[in-house]
C-alpha positions in Angstrom: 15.5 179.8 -77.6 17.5 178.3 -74.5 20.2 179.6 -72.9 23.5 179.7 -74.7 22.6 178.6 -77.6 24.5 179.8 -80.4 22.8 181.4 -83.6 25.7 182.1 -85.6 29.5 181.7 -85.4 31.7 184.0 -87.2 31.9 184.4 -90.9 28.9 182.2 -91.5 26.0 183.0 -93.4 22.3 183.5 -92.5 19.4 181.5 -93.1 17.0 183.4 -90.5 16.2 185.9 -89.0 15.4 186.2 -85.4 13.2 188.9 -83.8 13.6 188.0 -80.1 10.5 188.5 -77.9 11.0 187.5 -74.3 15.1 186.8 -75.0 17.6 188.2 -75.5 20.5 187.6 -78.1 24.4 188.7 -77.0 26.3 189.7 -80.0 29.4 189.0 -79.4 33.4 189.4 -80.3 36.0 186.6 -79.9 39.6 187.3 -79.7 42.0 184.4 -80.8 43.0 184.4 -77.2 39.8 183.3 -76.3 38.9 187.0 -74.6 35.9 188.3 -76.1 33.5 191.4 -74.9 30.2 191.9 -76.1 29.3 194.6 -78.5 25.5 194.9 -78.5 22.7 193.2 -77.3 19.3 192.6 -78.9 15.8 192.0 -77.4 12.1 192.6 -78.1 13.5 196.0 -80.1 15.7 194.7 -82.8 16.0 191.4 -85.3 19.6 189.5 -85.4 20.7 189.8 -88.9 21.1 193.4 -90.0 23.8 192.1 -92.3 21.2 190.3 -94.4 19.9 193.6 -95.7 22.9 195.5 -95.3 24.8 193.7 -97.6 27.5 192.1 -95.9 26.2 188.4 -95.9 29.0 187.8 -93.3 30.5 189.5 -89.9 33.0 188.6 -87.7 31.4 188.3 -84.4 29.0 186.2 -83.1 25.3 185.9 -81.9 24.4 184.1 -78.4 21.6 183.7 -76.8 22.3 185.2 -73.8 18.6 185.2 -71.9 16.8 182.1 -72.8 12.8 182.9 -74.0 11.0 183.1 -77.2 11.5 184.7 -80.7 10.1 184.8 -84.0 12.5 183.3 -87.4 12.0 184.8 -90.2 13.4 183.6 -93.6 16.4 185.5 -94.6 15.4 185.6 -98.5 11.7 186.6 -97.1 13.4 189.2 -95.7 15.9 190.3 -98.3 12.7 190.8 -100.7 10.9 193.2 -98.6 13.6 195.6 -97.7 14.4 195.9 -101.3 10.7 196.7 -101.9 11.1 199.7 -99.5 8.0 201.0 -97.4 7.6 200.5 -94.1 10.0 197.5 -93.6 13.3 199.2 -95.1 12.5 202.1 -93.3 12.1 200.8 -89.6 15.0 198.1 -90.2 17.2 200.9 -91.1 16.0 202.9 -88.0 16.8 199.9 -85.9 20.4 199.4 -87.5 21.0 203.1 -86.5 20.3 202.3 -83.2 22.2 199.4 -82.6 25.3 201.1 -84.2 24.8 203.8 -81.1 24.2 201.0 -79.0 27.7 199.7 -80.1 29.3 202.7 -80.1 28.2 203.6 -76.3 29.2 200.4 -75.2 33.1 200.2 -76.6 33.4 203.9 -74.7 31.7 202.7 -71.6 33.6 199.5 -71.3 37.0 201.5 -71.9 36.2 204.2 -69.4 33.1 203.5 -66.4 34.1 201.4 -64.0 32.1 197.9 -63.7 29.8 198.7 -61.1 28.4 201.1 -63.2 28.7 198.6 -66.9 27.0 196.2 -64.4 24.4 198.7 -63.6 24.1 199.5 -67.1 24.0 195.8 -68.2 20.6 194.8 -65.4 19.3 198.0 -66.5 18.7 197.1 -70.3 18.4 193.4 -69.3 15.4 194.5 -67.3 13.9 196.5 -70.0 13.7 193.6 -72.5 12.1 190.6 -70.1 9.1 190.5 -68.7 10.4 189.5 -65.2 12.5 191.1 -62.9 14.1 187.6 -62.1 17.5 187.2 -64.6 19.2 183.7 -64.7 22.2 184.6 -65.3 25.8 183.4 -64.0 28.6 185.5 -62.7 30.9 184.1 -65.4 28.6 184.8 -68.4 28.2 188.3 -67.2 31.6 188.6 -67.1 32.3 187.6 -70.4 29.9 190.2 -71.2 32.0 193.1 -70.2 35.4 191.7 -71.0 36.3 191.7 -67.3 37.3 189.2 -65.1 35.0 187.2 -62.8 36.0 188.1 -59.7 35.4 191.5 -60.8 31.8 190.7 -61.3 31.4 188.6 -57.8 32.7 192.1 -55.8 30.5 194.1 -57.8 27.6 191.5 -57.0 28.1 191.2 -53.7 28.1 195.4 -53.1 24.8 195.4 -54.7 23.5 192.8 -52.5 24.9 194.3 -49.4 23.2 197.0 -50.5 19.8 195.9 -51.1 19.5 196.7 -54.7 19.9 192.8 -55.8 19.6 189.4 -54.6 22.0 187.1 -56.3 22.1 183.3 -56.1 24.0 181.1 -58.0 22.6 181.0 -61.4 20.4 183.9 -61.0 19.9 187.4 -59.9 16.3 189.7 -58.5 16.6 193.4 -58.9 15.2 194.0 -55.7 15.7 198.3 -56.0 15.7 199.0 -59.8 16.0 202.9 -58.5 19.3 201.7 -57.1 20.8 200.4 -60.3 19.8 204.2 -61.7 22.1 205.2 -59.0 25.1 203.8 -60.2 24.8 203.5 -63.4 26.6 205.8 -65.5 24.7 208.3 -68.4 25.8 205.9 -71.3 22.2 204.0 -70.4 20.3 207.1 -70.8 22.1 207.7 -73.9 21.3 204.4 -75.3 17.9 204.7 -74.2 16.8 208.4 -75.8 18.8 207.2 -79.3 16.4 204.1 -79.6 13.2 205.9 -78.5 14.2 208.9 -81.2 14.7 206.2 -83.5 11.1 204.1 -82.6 13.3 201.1 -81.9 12.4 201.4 -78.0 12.7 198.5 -76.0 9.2 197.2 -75.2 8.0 196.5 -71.9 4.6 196.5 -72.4 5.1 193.8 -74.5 6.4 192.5 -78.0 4.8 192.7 -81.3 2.8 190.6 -82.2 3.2 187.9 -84.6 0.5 189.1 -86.8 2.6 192.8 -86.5 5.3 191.6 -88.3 3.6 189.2 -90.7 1.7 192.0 -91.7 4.6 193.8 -92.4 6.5 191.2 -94.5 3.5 189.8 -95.9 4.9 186.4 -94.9 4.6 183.7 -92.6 6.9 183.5 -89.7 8.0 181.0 -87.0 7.7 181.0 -83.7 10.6 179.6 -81.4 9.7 178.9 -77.6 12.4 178.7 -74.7 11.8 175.1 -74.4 12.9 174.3 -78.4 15.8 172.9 -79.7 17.9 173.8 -82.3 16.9 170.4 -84.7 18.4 172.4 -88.4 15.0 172.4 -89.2 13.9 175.3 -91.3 12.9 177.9 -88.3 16.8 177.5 -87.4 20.2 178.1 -89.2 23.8 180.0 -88.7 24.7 183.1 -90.4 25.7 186.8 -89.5 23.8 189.9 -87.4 
């Protein structure tokens, strides 16, 4: 799935869904004034489209991808049918949901009360944890849409880091350099968020994700696989909805 690219847009219903591998998907809220903060993010731990099995069909945020890489669609009736059947796909989708509401709930107290070195810190942090490279292409402006603060927020904060030694930011991307420098600064709410999603089994995976035949085996259906390099064409793999 490649950068930016937009899975759904509020109150829209979805088709698929996505179980991010090497990417990672921003969800997102927009205010009408064209602010918006993200709530959550998803990676190789979770699937976008809890509100497929949770009944709500529809949500008023939206999904983005926010590191480009690969995921696996699902069909959303596909998946619908299984968590109704119970077993071993309710239970672990509902373990996930769990987790991604603390995820949510940790976030809207850190971004009201930690300053943004340490959101930033917090934000590499769990980035890290769900690619495989320690190289983040990334701008200053979509990390500050993020967090809901301004950009030139985001450049000082960058630029302290670098000084420091703990990144090395160019435009477009950043290199952790000192990951134990991030752990520094950071503030608990990544612990936190980390321990709730281990307790839960929906720990992010650096080892690797899942592989395809892991999942198919659990929904006893096919699924597709979605490479950095695709486009969205409205073809079958792809469609709009809510997370």
């Amino acid at each position: 799935m490649p950068l930016g690219e937009m899975l759904y847009e509020p109150g829209s219903s979805l088709r698929v869904a996505y179980f991010p591998t090497t990417s990672v998907v921003s969800l997102h809220y927009v205010l009408e004034s064209g602010a918006s903060a993200e709530t959550a993010g998803v990676g190789n731990e979770g699937v976008v489209g809890v509100s497929l099995f949770m009944g709500g069909d529809t949500t008023p945020s939206s999904a983005v991808v926010q590191i480009g890489g690969d995921a696996y669609a699902l069909d959303a009736s596909r998946l619908k049918q299984e968590f109704m059947r119970g077993g071993a796909m309710q239970v672990a989708l509902l373990r996930y949901t769990q987790a991604l509401i603390s995820q949510m709930t940790q976030t809207a107290v850190c971004n009201r009360h930690h300053s943004v070195l340490q959101q930033m810190c917090r934000w590499l942090l769990m980035t890290l944890d769900r690619v495989p490279s320690r190289d983040i292409v990334v701008t200053q402006e979509m990390i500050a849409g993020v967090l809901g603060v301004r950009r030139e927020s985001i450049t000082e904060v960058a630029g302290a880091l670098q000084r420091a030694g703990v990144i090395r930011y160019r435009r477009g991307h950043i290199t952790v350099l000192d990951r134990s420098g991030l752990h520094a600064s950071v503030c608990e709410c990544y612990a936190v968020v980390r321990q709730e999603m281990d307790r839960l089994g929906a720990g992010v995976s650096q080892a690797g994700p899942a592989p395809r035949e892991r999942i198919e085996e659990i929904t006893g259906s096919s699924c597709t696989e979605i490479r950095s390099s695709d486009r969205a064409t409205g073809a079958g793999s792809r469609g709009t909805g809510a997370a």
